[in-house]
C-alpha positions as CSV (number, residue, x, y, z in Angstrom):
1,X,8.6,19.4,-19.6
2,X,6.0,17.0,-17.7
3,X,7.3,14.6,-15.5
4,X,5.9,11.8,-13.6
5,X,8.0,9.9,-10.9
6,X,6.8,6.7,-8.8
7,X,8.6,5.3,-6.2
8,X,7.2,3.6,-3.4
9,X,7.7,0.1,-4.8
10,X,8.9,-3.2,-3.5
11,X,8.2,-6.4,-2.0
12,X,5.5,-7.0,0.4
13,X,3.9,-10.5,1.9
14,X,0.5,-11.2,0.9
15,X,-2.0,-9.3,3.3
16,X,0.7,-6.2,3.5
17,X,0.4,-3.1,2.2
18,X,2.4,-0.5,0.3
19,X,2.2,3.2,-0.7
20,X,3.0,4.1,-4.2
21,X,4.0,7.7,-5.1
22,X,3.4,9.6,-8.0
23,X,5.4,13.0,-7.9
24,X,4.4,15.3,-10.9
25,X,6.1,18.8,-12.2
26,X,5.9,20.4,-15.7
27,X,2.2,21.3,-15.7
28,X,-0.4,22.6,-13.6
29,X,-1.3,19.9,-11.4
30,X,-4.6,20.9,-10.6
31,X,-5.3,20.9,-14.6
32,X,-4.7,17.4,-15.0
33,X,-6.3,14.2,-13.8
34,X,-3.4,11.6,-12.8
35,X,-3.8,8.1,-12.8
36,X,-2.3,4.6,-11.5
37,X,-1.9,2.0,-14.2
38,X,-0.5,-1.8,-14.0
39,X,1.1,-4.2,-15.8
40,X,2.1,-7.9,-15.0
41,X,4.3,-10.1,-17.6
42,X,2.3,-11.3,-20.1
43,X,-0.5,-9.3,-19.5
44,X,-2.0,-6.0,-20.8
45,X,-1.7,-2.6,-19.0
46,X,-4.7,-2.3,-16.4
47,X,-6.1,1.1,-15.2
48,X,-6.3,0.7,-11.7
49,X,-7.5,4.2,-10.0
50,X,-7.4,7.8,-10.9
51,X,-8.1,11.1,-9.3
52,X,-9.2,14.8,-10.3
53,X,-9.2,17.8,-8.2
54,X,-12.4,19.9,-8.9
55,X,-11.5,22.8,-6.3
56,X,-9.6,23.4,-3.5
57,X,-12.8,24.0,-1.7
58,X,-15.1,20.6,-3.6
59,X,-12.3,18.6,-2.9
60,X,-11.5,15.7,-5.5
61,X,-13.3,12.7,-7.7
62,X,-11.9,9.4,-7.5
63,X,-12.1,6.0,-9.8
64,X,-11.7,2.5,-9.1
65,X,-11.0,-0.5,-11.0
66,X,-13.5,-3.2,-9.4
67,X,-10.2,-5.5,-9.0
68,X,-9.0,-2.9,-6.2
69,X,-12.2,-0.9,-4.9
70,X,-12.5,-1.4,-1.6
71,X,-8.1,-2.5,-1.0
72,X,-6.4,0.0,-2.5
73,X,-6.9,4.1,-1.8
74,X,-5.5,7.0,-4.3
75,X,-5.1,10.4,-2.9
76,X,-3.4,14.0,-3.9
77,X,-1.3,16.1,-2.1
78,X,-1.8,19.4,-4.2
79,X,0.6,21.1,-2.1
80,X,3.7,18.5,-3.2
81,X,2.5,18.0,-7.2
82,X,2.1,14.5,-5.5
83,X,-1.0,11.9,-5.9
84,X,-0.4,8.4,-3.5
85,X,-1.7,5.2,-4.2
86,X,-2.2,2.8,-0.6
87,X,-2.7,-0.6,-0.6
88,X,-4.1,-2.8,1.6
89,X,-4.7,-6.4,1.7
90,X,-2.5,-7.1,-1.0
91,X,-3.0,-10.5,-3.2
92,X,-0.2,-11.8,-5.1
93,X,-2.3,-11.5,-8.3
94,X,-1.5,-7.5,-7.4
95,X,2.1,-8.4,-8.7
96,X,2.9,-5.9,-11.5
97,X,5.0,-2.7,-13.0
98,X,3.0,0.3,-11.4
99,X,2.8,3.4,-13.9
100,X,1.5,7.1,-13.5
101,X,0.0,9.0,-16.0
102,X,-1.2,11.9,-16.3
103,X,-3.7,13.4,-18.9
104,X,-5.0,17.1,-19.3
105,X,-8.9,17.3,-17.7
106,X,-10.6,19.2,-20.2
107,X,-9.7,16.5,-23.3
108,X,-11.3,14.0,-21.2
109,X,-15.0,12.9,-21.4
110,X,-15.5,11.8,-17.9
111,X,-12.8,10.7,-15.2
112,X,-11.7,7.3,-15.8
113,X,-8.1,5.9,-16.7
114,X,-9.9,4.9,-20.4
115,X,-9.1,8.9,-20.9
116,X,-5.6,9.3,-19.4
117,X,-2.8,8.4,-22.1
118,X,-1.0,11.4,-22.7
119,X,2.5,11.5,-20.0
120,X,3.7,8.6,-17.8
121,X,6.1,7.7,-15.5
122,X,8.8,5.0,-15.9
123,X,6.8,2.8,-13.4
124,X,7.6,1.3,-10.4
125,X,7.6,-2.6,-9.4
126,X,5.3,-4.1,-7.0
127,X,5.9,-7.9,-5.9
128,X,3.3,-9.6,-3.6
129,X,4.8,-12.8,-2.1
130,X,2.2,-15.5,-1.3
């Protein structure tokens, strides 16, 4: 059974920074492409990163939602079944539910949190104080 876990949440002044984690077991984690969505009240879900591994040896691809390139960071710990999300310089706009999902690579087109649908996580919340 695939199962995504994030913890990592919490509150954080504008400016901090937090590190979301995504643990993963069930599938073969190097099969899948895992991504970070959001979702404030009132608003619809955003895709915020995601992250493929190509090889152990090529390292891993990487996706950005403008709205975070350049603050926030997503990472994978192959190793742990584990993908991180940091980030930096926080805004109280960042203020949301934090999911995980995960969605086999080979269904998907091209890497981008459009594709990834398939398995989440029961999200984690993220509150950015002003």
């Amino acid at each position: 059974e695939v199962q995504l876990v994030e913890s990592g949440g919490g509150l954080v002044q504008a400016g901090g920074s937090l590190r979301l984690s995504c643990a993963a077991s069930g599938f073969t984690f190097e099969d899948y492409a895992i991504g970070w969505f959001r979702q404030a009240p009132g608003k619809e879900r955003e895709g915020v990163s995601c992250i493929s591994t190509i090889s152990s040896s090529d390292g891993t691809i990487t996706y950005y939602a403008d709205s975070v390139k350049g603050r926030f960071t997503i990472s994978s710990d192959n190793a742990k079944n584990t993908v991180y999300l940091l980030m930096d310089s926080l805004k109280p706009e960042d203020t949301a539910v934090y999911y995980c999902a995960a969605q086999v690579k080979a269904s998907m087109p091209a890497l981008s949190t459009l594709y990834i649908r398939d398995h989440w996580g029961q999200g984690t919340q993220v509150t950015v104080s002003s």
